[in-house]
py3Dmol code that shows the C-alpha trace and the ligand (Angstrom):
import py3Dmol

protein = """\
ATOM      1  CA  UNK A   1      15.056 -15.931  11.976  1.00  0.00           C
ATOM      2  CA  UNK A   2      12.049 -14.991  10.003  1.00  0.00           C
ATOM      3  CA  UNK A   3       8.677 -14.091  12.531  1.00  0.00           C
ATOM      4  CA  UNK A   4       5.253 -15.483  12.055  1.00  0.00           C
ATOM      5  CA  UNK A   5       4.516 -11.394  11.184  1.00  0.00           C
ATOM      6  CA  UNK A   6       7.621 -11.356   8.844  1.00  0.00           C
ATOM      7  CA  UNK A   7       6.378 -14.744   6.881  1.00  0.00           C
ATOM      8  CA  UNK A   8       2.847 -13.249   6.724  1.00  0.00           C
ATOM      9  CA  UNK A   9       4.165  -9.841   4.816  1.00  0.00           C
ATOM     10  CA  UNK A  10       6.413 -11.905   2.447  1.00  0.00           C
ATOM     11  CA  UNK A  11       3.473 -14.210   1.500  1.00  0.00           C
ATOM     12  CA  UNK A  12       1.468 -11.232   0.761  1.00  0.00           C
ATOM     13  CA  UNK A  13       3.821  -9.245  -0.899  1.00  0.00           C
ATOM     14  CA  UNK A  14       4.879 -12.047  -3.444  1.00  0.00           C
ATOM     15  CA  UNK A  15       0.964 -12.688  -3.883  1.00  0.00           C
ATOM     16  CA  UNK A  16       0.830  -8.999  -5.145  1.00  0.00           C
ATOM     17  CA  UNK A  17       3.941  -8.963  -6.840  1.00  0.00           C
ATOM     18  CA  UNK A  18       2.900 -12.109  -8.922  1.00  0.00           C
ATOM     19  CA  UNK A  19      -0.479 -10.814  -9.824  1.00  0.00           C
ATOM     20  CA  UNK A  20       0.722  -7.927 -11.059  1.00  0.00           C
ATOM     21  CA  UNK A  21       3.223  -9.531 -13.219  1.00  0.00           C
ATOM     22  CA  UNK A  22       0.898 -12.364 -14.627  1.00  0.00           C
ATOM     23  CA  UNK A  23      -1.784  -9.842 -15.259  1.00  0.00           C
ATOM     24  CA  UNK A  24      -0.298  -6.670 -16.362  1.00  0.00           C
ATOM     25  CA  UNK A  25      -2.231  -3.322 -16.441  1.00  0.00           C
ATOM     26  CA  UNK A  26      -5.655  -5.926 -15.229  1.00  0.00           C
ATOM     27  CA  UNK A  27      -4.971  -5.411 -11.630  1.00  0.00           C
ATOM     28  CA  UNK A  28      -6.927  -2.987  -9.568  1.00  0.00           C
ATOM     29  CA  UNK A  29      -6.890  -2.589  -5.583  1.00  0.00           C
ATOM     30  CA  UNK A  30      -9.895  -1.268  -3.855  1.00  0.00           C
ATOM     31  CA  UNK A  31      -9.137   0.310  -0.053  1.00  0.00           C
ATOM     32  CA  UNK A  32     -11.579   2.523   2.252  1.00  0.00           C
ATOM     33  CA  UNK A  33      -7.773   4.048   3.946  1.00  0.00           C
ATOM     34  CA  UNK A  34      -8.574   2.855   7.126  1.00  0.00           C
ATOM     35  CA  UNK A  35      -6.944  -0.855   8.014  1.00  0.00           C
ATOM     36  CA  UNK A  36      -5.797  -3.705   5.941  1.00  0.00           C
ATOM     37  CA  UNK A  37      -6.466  -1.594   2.985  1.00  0.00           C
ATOM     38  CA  UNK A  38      -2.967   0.667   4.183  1.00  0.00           C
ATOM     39  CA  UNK A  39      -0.961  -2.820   4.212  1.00  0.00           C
ATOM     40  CA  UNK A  40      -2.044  -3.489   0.724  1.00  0.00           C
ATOM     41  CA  UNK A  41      -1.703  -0.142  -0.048  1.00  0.00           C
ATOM     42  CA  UNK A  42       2.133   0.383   1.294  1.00  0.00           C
ATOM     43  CA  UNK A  43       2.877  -3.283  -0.294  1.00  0.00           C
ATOM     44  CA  UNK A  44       1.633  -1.967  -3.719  1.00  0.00           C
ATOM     45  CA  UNK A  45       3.676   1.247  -3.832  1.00  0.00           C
ATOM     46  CA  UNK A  46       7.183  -0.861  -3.755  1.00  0.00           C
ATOM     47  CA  UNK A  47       5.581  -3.152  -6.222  1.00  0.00           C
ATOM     48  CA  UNK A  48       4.006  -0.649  -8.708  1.00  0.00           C
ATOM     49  CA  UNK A  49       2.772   2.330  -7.939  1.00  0.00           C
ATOM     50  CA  UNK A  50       0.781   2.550 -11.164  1.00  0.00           C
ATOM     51  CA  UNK A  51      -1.263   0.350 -10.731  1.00  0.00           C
ATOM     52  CA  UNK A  52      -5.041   1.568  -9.442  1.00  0.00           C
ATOM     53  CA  UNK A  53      -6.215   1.881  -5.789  1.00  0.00           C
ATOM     54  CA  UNK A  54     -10.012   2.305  -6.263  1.00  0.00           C
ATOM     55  CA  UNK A  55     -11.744   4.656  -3.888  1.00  0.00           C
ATOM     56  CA  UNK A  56     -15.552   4.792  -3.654  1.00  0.00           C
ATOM     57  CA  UNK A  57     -16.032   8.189  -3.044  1.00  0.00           C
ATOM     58  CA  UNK A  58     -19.503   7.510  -1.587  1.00  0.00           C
ATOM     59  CA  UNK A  59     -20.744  11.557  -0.593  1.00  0.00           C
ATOM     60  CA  UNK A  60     -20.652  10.276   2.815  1.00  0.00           C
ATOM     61  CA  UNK A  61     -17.298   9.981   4.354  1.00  0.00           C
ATOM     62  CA  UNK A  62     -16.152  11.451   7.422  1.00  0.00           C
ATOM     63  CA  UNK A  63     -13.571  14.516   5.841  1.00  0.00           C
ATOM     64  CA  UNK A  64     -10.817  13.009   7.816  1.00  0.00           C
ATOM     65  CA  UNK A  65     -10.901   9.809   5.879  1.00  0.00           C
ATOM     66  CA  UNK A  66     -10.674  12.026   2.418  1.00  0.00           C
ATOM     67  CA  UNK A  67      -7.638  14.362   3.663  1.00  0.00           C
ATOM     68  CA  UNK A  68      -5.904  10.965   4.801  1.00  0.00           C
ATOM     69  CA  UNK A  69      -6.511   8.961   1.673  1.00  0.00           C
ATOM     70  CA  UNK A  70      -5.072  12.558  -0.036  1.00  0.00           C
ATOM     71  CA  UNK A  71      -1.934  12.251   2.228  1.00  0.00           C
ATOM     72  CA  UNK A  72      -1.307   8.728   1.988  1.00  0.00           C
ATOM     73  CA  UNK A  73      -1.719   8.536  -1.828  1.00  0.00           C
ATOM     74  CA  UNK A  74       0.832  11.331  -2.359  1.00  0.00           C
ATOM     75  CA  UNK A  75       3.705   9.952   0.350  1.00  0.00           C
ATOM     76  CA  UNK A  76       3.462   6.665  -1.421  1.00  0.00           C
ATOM     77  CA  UNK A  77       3.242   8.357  -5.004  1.00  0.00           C
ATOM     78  CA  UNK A  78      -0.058   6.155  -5.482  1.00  0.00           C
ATOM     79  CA  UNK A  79      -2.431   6.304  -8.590  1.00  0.00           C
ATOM     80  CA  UNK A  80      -5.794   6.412  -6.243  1.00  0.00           C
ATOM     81  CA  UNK A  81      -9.378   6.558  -8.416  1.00  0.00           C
ATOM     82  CA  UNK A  82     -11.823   8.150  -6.777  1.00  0.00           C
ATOM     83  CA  UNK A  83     -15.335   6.359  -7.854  1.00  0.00           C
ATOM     84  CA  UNK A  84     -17.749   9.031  -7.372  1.00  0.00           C
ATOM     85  CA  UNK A  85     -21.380   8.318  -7.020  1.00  0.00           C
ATOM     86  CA  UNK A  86     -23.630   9.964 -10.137  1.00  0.00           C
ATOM     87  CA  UNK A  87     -24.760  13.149  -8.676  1.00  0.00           C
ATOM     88  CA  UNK A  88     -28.325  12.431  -7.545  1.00  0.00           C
ATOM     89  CA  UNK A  89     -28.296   9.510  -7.790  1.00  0.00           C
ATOM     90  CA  UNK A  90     -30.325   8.495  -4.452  1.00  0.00           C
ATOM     91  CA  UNK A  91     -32.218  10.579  -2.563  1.00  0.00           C
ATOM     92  CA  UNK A  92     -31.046  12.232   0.390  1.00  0.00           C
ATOM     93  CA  UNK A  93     -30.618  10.434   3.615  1.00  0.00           C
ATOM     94  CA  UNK A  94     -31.696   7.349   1.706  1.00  0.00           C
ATOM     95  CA  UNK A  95     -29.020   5.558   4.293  1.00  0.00           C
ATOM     96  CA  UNK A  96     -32.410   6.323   6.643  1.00  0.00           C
ATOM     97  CA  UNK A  97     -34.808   4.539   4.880  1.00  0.00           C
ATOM     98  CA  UNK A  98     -33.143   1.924   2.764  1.00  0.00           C
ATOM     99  CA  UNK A  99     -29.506   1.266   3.154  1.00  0.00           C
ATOM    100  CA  UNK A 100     -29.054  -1.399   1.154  1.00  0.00           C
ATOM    101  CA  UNK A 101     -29.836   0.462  -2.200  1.00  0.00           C
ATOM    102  CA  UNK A 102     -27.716   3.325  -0.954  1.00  0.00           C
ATOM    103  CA  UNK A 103     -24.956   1.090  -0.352  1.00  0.00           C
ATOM    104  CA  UNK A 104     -25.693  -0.543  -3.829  1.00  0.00           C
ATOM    105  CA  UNK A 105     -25.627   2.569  -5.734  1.00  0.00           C
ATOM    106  CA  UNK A 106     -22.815   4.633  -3.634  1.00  0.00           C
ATOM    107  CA  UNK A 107     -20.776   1.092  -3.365  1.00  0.00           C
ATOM    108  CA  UNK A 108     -21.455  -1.840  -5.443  1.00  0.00           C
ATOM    109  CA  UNK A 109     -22.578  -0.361  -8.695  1.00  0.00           C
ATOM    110  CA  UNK A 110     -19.711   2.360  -8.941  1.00  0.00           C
ATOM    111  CA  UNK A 111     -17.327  -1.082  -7.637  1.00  0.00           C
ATOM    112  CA  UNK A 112     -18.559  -2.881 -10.518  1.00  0.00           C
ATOM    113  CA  UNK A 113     -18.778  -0.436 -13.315  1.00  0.00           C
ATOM    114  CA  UNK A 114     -15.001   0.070 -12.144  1.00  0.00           C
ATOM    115  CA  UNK A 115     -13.452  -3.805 -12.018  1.00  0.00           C
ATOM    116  CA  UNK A 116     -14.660  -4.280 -15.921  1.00  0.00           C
ATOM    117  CA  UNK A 117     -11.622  -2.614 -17.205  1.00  0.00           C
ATOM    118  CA  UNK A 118      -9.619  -5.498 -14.421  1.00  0.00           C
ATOM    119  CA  UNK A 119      -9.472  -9.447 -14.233  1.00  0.00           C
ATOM    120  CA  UNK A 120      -8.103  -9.507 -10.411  1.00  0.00           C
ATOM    121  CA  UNK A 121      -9.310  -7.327  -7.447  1.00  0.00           C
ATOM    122  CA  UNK A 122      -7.409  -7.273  -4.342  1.00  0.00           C
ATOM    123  CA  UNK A 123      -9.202  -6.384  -1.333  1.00  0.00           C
ATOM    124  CA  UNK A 124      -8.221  -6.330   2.848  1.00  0.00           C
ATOM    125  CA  UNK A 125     -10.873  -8.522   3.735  1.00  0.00           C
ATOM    126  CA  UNK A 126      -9.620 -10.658   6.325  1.00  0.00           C
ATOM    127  CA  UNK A 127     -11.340 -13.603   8.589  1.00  0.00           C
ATOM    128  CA  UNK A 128     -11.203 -12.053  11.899  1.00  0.00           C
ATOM    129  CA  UNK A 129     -13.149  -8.940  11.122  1.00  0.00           C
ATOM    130  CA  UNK A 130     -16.454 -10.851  12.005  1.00  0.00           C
ATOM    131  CA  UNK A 131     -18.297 -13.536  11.538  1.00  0.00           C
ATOM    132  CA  UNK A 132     -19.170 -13.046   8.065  1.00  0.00           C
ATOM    133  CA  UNK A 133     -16.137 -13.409   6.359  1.00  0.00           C
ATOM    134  CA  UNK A 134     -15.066 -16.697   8.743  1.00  0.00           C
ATOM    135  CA  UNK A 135     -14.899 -18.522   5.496  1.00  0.00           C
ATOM    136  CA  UNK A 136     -12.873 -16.212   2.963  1.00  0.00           C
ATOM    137  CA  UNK A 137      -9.808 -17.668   0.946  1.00  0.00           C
ATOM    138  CA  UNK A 138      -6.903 -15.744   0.003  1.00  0.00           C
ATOM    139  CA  UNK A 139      -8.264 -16.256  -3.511  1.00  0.00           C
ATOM    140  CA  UNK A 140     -11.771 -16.328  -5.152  1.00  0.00           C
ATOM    141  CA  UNK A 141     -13.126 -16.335  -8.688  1.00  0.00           C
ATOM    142  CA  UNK A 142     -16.502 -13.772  -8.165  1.00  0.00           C
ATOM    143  CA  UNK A 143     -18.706 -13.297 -11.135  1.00  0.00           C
ATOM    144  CA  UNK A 144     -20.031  -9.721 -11.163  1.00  0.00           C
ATOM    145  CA  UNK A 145     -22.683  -8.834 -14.098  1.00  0.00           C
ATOM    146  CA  UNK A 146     -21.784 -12.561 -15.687  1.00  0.00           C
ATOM    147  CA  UNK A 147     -17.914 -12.108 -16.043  1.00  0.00           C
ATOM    148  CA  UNK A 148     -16.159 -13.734 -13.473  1.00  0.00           C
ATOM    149  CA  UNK A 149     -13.003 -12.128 -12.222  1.00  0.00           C
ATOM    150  CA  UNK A 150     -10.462 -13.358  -9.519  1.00  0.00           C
ATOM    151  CA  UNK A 151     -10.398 -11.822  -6.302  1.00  0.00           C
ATOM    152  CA  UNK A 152      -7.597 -11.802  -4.143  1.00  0.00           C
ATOM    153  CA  UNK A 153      -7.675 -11.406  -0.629  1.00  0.00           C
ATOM    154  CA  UNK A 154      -3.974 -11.089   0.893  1.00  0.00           C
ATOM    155  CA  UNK A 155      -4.742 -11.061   4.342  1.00  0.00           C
ATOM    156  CA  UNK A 156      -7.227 -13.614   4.388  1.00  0.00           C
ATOM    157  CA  UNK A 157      -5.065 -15.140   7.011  1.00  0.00           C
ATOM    158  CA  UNK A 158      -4.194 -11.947   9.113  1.00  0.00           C
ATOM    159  CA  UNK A 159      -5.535 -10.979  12.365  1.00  0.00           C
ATOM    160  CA  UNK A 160      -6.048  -7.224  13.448  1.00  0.00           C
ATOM    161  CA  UNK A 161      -3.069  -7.525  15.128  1.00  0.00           C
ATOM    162  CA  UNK A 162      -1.107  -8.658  12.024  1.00  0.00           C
ATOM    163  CA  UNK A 163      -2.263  -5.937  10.231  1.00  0.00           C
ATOM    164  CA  UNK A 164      -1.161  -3.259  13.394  1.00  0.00           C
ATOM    165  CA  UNK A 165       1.901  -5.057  13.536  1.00  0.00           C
ATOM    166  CA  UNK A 166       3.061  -4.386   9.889  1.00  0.00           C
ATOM    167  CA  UNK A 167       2.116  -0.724  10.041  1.00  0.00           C
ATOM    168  CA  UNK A 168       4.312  -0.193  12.960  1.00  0.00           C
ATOM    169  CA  UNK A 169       7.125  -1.968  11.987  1.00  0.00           C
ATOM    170  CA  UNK A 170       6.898  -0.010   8.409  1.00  0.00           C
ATOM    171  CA  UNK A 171       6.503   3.353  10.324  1.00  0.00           C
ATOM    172  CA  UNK A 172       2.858   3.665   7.786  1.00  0.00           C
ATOM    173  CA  UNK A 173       0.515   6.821   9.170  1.00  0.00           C
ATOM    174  CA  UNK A 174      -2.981   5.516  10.373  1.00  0.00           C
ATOM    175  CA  UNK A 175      -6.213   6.957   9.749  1.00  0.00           C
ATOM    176  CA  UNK A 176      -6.754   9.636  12.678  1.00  0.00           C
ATOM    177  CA  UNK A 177      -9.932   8.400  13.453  1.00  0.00           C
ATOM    178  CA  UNK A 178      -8.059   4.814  14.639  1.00  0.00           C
ATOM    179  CA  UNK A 179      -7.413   6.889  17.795  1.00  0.00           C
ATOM    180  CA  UNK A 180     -10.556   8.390  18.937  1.00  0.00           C
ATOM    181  CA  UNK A 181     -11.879   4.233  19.005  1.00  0.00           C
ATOM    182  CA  UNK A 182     -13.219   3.647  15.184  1.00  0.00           C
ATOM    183  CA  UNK A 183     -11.834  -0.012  14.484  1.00  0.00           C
ATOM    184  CA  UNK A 184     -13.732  -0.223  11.483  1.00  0.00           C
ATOM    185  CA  UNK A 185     -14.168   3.485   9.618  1.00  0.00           C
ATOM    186  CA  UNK A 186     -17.253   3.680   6.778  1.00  0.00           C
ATOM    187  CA  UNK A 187     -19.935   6.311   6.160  1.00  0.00           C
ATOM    188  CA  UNK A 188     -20.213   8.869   9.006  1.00  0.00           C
ATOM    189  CA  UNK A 189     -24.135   7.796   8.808  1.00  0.00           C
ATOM    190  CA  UNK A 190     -23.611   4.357   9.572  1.00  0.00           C
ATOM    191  CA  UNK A 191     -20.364   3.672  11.597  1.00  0.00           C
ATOM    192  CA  UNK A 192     -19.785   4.525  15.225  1.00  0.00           C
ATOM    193  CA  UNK A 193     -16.764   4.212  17.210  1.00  0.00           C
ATOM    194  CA  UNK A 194     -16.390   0.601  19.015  1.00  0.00           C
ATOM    195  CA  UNK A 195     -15.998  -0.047  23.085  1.00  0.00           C
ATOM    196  CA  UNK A 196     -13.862  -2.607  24.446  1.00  0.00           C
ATOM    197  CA  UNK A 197     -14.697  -6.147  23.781  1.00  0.00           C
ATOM    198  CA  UNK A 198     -17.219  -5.548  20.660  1.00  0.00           C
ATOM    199  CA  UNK A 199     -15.722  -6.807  17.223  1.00  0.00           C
ATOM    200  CA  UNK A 200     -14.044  -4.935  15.080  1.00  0.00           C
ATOM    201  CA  UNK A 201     -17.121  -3.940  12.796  1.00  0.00           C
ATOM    202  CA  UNK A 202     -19.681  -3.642  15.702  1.00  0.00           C
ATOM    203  CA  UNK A 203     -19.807   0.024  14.642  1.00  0.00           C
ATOM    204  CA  UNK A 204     -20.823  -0.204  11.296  1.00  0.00           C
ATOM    205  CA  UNK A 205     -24.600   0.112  10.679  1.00  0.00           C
ATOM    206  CA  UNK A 206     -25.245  -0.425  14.406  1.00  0.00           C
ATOM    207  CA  UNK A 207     -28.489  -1.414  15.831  1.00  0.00           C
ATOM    208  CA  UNK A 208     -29.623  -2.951  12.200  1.00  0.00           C
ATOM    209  CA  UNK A 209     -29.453  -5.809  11.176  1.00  0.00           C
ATOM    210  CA  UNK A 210     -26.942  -5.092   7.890  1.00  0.00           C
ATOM    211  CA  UNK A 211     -23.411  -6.032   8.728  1.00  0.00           C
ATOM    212  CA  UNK A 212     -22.073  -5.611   5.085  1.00  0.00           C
ATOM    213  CA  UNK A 213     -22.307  -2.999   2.415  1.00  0.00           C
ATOM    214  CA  UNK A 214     -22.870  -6.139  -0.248  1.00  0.00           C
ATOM    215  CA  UNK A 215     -19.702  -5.632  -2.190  1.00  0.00           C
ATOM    216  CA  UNK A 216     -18.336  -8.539  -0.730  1.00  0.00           C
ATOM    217  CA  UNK A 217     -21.608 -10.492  -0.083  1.00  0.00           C
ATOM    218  CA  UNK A 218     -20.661 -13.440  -2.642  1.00  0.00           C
ATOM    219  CA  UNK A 219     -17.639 -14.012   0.252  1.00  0.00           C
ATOM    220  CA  UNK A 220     -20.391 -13.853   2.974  1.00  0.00           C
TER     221      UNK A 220
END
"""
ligand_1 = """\
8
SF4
S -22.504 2.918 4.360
Fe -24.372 4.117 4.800
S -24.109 6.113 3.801
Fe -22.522 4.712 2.993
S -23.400 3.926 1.098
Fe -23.939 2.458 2.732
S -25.941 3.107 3.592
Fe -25.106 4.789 2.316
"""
view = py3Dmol.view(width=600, height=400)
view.addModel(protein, "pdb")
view.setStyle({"model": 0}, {"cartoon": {"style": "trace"}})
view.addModel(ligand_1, "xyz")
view.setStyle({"model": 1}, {"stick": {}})
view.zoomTo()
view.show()
């Protein structure tokens, strides 16, 4: 008999496997290594491993999350793309003062210059992660700098659970810093881990108001 976990991984796997087919070489996967984004990841690698899992290499990641992605690109035999922010491009400890523009210029601009070689995106957001993304479909035409492009959101439907569940059962490493209480792993600046009973993104850019880095806004 098929499980409610089992059905969930099917549906997302054939969602990847058709996009890739009906869009050849215009399919691009984005993934911070720490969640969802090692589902899509593992689903990808049986599915084609050539195709691109875009990294924004903001400056600012904690160095565990950089020698994991490392790892878990070459066990998998994945094609990651580091997007590196322009050297100088904000100035320093700009995540201080104004966090929005250095999310926009570490995060959205590099995302965007990167999808305009793609027509589908795939990202891990899912609707449990917090109130923000209650309302995300699995798919999603966006239009970033007037071309629209379809994003895809696999486990739309998912719960954190879901997404624990699948990495067990496919034996996938987790991010180290899963252990030491970081549900939700960004920039060192702005994340912190979580205590029991916060959500799973309480950490990120606590005690501000900001709740996302505004690459996924349009979903907000
Ligand atoms: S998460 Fe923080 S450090 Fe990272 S780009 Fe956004 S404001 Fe800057």
């Amino acid at each position: 008999m098929t499980t409610p976990a089992a059905r969930l991984a099917m549906d997302a796997k054939e969602i990847m496997r058709f996009l890739v087919r009906a869009y050849p070489g215009r399919v691009a996967l984005s993934a911070s290594f720490g969640g969802g984004g090692l589902v899509l990841a593992h689903i990808l690698s049986g599915i084609d491993a050539d195709a691109p899992v875009l990294f924004l290499d903001t400056g600012y990641h904690f160095p565990e999350t950089i020698a994991f992605k490392n790892r878990f690109a070459q066990r998998y035999h994945l094609r990651v793309v580091d997007l590196a922010t322009p050297v100088d491009a904000t100035p320093a400890e700009l995540y201080r003062t104004d966090p929005d523009r250095c999310c926009r210029v570490r995060k959205v601009e590099p995302m965007h210059r990167a999808l305009e070689g793609f027509d589908v995106w795939i990202t891990a957001l899912r609707r449990d992660q917090s109130e923000t993304r209650r309302a995300i479909a699995v798919m999603e035409h966006q239009v970033i700098d007037g071309r629209a492009i379809l994003k895809v959101m696999p486990l739309a439907n998912w719960s954190r659970h879901d997404v624990e569940e699948y990495l067990a059962t496919h034996d996938v490493p987790l991010h180290p810093l899963l252990e030491m209480g970081y549900t939700s792993i960004g920039c060192w600046p702005c994340t912190r881990p979580t205590v029991e009973g916060e959500g799973e993104r309480a950490g990120r850019w606590s005690g501000t108001n900001k709740t996302e880095c505004g690459l996924h806004s349009a979903n907000a």
